[in-house]
N, C-alpha and C positions, 0 to 999 in steps of 0.2 A: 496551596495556590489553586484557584478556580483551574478544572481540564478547559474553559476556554479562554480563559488569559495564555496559560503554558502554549494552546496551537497560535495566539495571536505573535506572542512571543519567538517562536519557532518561525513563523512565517515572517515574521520582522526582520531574522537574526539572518534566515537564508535568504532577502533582499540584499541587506544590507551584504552578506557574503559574498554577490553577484556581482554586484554597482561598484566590489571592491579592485576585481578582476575583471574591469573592460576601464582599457586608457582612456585618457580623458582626450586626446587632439588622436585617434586615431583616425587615418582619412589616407590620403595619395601621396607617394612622396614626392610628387610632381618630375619624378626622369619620366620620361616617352619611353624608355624600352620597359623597365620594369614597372610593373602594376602591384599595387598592395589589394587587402578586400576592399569593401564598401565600407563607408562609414555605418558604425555599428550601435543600433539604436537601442537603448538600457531596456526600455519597453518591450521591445519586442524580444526578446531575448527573456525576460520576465514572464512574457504569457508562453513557453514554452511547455510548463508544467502549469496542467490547469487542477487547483484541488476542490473537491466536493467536501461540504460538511458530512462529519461520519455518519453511516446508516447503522439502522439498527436492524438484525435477523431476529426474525422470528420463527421461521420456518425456513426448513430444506428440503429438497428432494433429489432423489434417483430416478431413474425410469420404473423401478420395482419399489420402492421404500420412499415413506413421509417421514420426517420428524418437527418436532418441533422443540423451543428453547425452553427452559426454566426460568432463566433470564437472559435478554437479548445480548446479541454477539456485534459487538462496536465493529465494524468494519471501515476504512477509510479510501478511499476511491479516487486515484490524481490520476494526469494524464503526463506521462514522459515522451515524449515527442511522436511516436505513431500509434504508443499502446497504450491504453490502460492498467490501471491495475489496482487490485482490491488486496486490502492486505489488514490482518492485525498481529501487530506483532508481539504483544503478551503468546497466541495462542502460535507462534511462528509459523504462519500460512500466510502465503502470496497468489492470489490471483489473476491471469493475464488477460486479453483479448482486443480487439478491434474495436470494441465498443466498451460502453461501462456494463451494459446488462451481461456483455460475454465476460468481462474479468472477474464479475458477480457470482457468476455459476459456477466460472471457472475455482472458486475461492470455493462454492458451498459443495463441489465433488471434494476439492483437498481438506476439507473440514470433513467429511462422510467418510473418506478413506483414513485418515488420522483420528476418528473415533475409534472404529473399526479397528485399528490396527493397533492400538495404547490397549485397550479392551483385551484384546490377545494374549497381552504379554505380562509376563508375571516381574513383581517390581524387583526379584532377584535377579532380575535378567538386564537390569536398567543401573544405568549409574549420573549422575550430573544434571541436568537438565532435562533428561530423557521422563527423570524422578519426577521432575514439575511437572512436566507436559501430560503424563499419565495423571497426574491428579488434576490437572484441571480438563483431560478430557474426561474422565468417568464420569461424570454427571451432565454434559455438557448437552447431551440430546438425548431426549426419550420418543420411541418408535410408534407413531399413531399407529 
C-alpha cells in the first residue's frame, strides 16, 4: 500500500476513534446546583493535534560538527496540545519543543547523540532491537 494512503488511513482511523468517545446529547443536566461541562464540540476536540506532512533531513548539526544524509531521514512533525514534536519512529527518536523548528533540533541533537553512541558499541554488547538500531545508524550520517 502507497505510504500515503496507509497515513490517510491512519488519520481516518484516529477520527473516527475520537467521534467514537464524545456522547452524542452531551450538554447540562438541567438541576441548578449541579453543573456538567460545556457542550463538546467533535471539531474542536479534533484540531487538538495538528499533523504536518513528513519532512525530509538532509542535514544536521552541532555547535562543533555538520553532517549530512546519504539518504534523507522521514521525520514527522504533530502538535499535541502545547508541544510539538518530531519524531521517526523506524529510527526510535522523538523530538520536543514549543515550536516545530525547536522539536526539529530537538530530534536532529537525539539523532547526533544516537549516532555517536551505536558507533561506540560493539554489537556483542547489544541484544534485540538495540541490534537494529546499530545497523541502521552506522551509515546514517557522514561528517562534512
Amino acid at each position: 500500500m502507497n505510504h500515503s494512503l496507509m497515513e490517510m488511513e491512519d488519520t481516518y482511523n484516529l477520527i473516527k476513534e475520537r467521534l467514537s468517545s464524545i456522547p452524542e446529547n452531551y450538554k447540562s443536566s438541567g438541576i441548578s446546583e449541579v453543573e456538567t461541562g460545556q457542550v463538546i464540540d467533535p471539531q474542536q476536540v479534533l484540531t487538538q493535534t495538528w499533523k504536518y506532512p513528513p519532512a525530509l533531513l538532509w542535514r544536521l548539526h552541532t555547535d562543533t560538527k555538520k553532517y549530512y544524509t546519504p539518504k534523507p531521514i522521514s521525520v514527522r512533525i504533530y502538535r499535541d496540545e502545547d508541544f510539538f514534536f518530531a519524531e521517526n519512529e523506524n529510527l526510535a527518536v522523538c523530538g520536543t519543543g514549543i515550536t516545530p523548528e525547536e522539536a526539529l533540533s530537538d530530534f536532529c541533537l537525539h539523532i547526533i547523540h544516537f549516532f555517536d553512541y551505536y558507533k561506540k558499541l560493539d554489537k556483542n554488547e547489544l541484544t534485540g532491537d538495540a541490534l537494529r538500531l546499530k545497523e541502521l545508524y552506522k551509515d546514517l550520517l557522514i561528517e562534512e
